[in-house]
N, C-alpha and C positions, 0 to 999 in steps of 0.2 A: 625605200622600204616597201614590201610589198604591202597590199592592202587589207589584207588578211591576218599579216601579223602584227598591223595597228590595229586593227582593232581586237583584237583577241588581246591584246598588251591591254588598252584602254578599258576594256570591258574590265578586266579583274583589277587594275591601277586604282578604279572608282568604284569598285563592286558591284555593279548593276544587278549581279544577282542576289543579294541580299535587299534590294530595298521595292518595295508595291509602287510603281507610277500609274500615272493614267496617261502615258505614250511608250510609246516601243524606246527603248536605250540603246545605244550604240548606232551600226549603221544603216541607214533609214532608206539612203538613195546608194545602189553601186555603181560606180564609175569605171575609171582604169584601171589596171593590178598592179600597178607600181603607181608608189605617191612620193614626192620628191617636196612639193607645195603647198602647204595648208594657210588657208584663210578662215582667222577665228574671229568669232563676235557673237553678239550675245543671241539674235533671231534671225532666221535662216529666212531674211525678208526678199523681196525681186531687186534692190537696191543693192545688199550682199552678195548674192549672186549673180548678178550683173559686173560688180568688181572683181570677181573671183574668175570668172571668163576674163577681162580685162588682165587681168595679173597672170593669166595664166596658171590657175591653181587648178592642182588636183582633187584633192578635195576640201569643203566647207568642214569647220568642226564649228557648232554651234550650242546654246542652252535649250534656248528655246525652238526647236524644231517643228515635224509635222505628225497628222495622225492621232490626232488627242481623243483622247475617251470621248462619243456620244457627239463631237461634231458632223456635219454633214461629209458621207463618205464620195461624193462625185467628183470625177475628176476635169472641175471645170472651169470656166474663168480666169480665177487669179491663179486658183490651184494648177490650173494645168499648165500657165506660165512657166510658174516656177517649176514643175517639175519635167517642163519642157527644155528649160534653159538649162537645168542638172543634165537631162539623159542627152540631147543634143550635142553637148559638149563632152560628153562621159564625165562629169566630176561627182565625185559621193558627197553624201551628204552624212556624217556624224554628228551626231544630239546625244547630250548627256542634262537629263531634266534634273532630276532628286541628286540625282551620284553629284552630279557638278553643285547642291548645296550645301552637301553634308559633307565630305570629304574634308579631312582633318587640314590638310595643308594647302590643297589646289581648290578648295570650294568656295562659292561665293561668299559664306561667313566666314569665314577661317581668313578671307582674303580683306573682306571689307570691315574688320574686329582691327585687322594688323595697317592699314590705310588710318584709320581711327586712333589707333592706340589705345584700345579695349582691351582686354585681356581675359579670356574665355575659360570662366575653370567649373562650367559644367556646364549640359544641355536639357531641354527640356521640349514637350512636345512629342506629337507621333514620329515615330520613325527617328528621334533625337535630332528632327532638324533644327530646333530653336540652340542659338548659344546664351547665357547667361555667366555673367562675370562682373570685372571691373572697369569703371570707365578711366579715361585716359587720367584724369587729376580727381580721385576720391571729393566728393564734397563739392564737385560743381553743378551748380544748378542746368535743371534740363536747359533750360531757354541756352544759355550757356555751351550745350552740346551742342544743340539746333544751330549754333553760331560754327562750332568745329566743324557738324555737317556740311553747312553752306561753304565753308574753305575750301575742304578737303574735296568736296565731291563735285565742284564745280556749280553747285541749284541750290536754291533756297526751298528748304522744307518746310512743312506743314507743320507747327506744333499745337496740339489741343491740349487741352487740362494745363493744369498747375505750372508754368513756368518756372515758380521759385523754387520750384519744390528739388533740396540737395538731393542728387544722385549717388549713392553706395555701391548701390546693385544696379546694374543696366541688361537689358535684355534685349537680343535682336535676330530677325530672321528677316532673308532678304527677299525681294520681288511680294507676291502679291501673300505675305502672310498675316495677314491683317485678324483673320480668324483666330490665332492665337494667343493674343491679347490676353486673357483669362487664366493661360495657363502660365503666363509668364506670369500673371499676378501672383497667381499658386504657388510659383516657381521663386517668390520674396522679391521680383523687381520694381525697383524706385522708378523706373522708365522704361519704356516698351520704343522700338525701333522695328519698324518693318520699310515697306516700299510704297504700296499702298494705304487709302484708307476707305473707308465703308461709313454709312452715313451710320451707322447703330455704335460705329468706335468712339466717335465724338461723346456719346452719353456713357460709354465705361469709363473713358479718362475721365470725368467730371464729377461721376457718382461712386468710384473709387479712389478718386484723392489722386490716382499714378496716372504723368501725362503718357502722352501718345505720338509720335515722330512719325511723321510719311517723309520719305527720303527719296519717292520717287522707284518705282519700279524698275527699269532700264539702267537709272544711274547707282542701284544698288547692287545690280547682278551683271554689273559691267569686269569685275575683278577676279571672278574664275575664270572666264573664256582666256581674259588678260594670262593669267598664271599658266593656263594650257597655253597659248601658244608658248611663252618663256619653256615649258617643260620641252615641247615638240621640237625645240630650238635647242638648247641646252643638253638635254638629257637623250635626245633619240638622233640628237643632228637633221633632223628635217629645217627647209627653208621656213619659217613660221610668222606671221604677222597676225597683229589682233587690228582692226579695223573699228573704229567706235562710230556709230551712226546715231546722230543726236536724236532723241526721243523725249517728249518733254513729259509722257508721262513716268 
């Protein structure tokens, strides 16, 4: 496929143009014009990239990518590593940040709702990243979820506040949205799930009664790359492998 016409496919698949990030979406590094190999994972770290050369891939498709709003712009150290080891090799580098969390069926929530056995029937939050729905068994207490999480996702999570407290409503957003918390409360959830947490979320779960899940950044937004590669595989016939690089946070 050539490379132009993946990402023109991916760019409107995930919408990138309807949603405000603070990184460039779509293709970040160009490589060669024809791509046959893609290697997905969640951060486009020297470790990935180094496997990607090894495998022989074309290009990287990634969440977490480079060029983020307001970081330092030189291109040095670690930065020019990597982006030594991309152009030396000719492989691109694709990043979808927000598209790859919102997106109804390939997104990190949508993926890590369906892994859980949640069931999302509304959103909330800027840009409608947060999902809000039902949890897997109506009526189990958070500590209880925190238990499902620890199965399902391979890590034992963080829970603050109210353990006993029955879940109805469950709310969750993946990687580092911990800021939202409040509006899931707004939003009527019995329990908030994000990936991170923030020393200030510990005192909302306590002094609003609704606990608080950290599930772990990495191991929350490990399920959209997952689904992109299945799609690139599946749906386009590209060679496609997701690669999971352990990260404990």
């Amino acid at each position: 496929m050539q490379l132009s016409a993946l990402q023109n496919h991916l760019d409107e698949l995930l919408e990138v143009a309807r949603l405000r990030d603070y990184c460039p979406n779509g293709l970040q590094v160009e490589g060669r014009s024809e791509v046959k190999r893609v290697l997905c994972g969640v951060t486009a770290s020297q470790a990935l990239l180094d496997a990607a050369v090894a495998g022989n891939h074309d290009a990287v498709l990634v969440h977490h990518g480079y060029f983020w709003r307001g970081e330092d712009g030189c291109i040095t150290g670690m930065r020019k590593r990597r982006l030594s080891t991309l152009l030396k090799n000719d492989i691109s580098l694709l990043a979808y940040h927000l598209p790859l969390d919102v997106h109804p069926q390939l997104g990190n929530n949508a993926r890590l709702g369906a892994v859980m056995g949640w069931v999302g029937e509304g959103r909330f939050a800027e840009q409608d990243l947060g999902w809000i729905g039902r949890p897997e068994t109506e009526g189990m207490s958070a500590a209880e979820v925190a238990v499902a999480i620890a199965v399902r996702l391979g890590r034992a999570p963080l829970l603050v506040g109210d353990g006993e407290r029955k879940v109805k409503r469950i709310a969750w957003c993946t990687g580092g949205a911990q800021g939202y918390f409040e509006q899931a409360l707004q939003a009527g959830a019995d329990l908030y799930v994000s990936g991170e947490i923030s020393e200030q979320t510990t005192h909302v779960a306590r002094e609003s009664g609704i606990p608080y899940i950290s599930a772990g950044h990495h191991a929350t937004e490990r399920y959209g790359p997952m689904a992109m590669a299945d799609y690139l595989r599946d749906t386009l016939g590209l060679q496609a492998t997701f690669l999971d690089l352990p990260n404990p946070v």
